[in-house]
C-alpha positions in Angstrom: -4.2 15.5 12.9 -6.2 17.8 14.2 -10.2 17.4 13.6 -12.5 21.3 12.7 -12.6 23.2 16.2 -10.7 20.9 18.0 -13.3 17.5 17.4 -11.5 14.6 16.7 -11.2 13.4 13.6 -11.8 10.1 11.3 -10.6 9.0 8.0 -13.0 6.7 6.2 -11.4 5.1 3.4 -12.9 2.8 0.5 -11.9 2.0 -2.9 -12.2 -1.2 -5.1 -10.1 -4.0 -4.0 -6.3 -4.0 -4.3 -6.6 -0.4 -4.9 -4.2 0.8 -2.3 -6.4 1.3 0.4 -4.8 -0.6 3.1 -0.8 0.0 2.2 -1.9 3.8 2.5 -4.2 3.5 6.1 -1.5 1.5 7.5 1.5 3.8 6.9 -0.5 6.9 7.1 -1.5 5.7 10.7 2.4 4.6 11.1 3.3 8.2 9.8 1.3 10.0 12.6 0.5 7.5 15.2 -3.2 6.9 14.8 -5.3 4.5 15.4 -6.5 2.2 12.1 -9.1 -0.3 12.1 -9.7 -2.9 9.0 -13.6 -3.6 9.4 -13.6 -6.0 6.7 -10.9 -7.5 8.6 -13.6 -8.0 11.7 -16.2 -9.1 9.0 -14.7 -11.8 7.4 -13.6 -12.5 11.5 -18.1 -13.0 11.7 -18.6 -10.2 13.6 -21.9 -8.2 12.2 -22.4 -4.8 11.2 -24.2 -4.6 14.1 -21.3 -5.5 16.2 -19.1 -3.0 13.9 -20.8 -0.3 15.0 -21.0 -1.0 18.8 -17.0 -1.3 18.4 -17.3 1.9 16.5 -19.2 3.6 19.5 -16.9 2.4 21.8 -13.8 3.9 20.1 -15.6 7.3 19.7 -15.0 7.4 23.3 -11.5 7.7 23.2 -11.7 10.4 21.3 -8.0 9.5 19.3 -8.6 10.4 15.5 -9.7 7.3 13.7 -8.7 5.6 10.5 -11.5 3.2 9.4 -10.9 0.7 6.3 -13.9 -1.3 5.0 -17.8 -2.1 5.6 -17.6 1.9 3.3 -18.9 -0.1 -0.1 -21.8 1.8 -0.6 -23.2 5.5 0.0 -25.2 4.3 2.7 -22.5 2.2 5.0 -20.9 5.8 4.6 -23.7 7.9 5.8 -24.1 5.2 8.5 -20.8 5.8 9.9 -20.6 9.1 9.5 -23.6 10.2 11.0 -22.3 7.9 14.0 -19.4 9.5 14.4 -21.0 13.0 14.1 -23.1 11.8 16.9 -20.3 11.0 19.2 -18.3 14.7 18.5 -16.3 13.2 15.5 -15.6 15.1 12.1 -15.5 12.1 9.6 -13.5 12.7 6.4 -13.9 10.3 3.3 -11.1 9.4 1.2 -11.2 7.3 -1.8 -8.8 5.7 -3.6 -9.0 4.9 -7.2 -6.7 2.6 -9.3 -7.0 2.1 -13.1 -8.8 -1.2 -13.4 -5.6 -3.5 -15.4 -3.6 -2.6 -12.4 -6.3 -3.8 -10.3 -6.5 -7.3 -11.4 -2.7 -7.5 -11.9 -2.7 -7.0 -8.3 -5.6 -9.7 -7.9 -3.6 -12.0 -9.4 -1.0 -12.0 -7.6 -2.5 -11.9 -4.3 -4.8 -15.0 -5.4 -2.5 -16.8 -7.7 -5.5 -17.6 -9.5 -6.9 -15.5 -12.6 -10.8 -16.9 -12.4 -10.8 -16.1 -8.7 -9.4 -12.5 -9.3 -11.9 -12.1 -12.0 -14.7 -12.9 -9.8 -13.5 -10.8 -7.0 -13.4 -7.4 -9.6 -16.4 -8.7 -10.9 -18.3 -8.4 -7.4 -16.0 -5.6 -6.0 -17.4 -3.4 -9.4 -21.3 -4.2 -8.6 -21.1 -3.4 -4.8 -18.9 -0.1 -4.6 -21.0 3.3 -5.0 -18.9 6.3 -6.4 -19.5 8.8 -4.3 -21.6 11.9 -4.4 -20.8 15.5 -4.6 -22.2 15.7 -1.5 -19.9 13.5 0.1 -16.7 15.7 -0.2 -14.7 12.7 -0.6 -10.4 13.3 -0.7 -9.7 11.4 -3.9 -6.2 9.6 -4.3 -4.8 7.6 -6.9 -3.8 4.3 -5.8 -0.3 4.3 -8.0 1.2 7.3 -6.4 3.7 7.1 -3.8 3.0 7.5 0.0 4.2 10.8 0.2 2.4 12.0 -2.7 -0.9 10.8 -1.4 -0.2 12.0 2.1 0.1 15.7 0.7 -3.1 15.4 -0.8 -4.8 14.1 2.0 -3.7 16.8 4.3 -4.0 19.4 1.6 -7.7 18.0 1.3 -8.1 18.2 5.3 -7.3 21.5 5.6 -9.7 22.3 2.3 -12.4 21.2 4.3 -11.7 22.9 7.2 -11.6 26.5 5.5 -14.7 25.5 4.0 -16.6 25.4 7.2 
């Protein structure tokens, strides 16, 4: 996984939750032995943004392309990030994964066993995720394809942006 002119690379991905986002970082990492980090993993562990993006500087140093799930809700947590990583040498790529909302809360339902609590979940996941821009470039997958499927795309999408430099 190669970044543009040999800089590493990092995957930011983001999408509603139950959308796919971790099944597909965690076996796309698997697949070709990168690193993948869950930041709302460390958030709801108390650590701060502000302590997310120390971690992040820190593993900019290694130089290993990055998968980064989480703390991506919004168009400026993105830019954040990304213009962090640009900083430290890194060529951030932003992949979003979109799932058709009834699956969605099936999926919140199961993993909550409890339909008012998946409802409220949705209902809060809808107000706090930005779509994102044009501008952005973002890889776009569908959460309800298969692995291999998405993984095409993703690479497909890579290499897109590459030639487009």
């Amino acid at each position: 996984m190669e970044g543009n002119r040999n800089k590493p690379r990092a995957l930011l991905v983001f999408g509603a939750p139950c959308s796919g986002k971790t099944t597909f970082s965690t076996k796309f990492a698997k697949k070709f032995g990168l690193a993948y980090y869950d930041f709302d993993e460390l958030f709801n562990s108390g650590f701060t943004r502000k302590n997310l993006l120390t971690i992040l500087e820190l593993l900019t140093r290694t130089k290993q392309t990055l998968i980064i799930e989480g703390g991506l809700n919004t168009e400026a947590q993105r830019s954040e990030i990304r213009n962090l990583l640009r900083q430290n040498g890194y060529e951030p790529s932003l992949v979003w994964i979109q799932t058709d909302t009834s699956t969605i809360r099936k999926r919140l339902k199961l993993r909550f066993k409890d339909i008012a609590k998946a409802r409220e979940t949705y209902e809060k996941a809808v107000k706090e995720i930005d779509a994102p821009t044009e501008t952005e470039r973002p890889i776009i997958l569908s959460g309800k394809h298969t692995f291999e499927t998405q993984t095409r795309h993703v690479v497909t999408g890579l290499a897109e942006l590459n030639d487009a430099k």
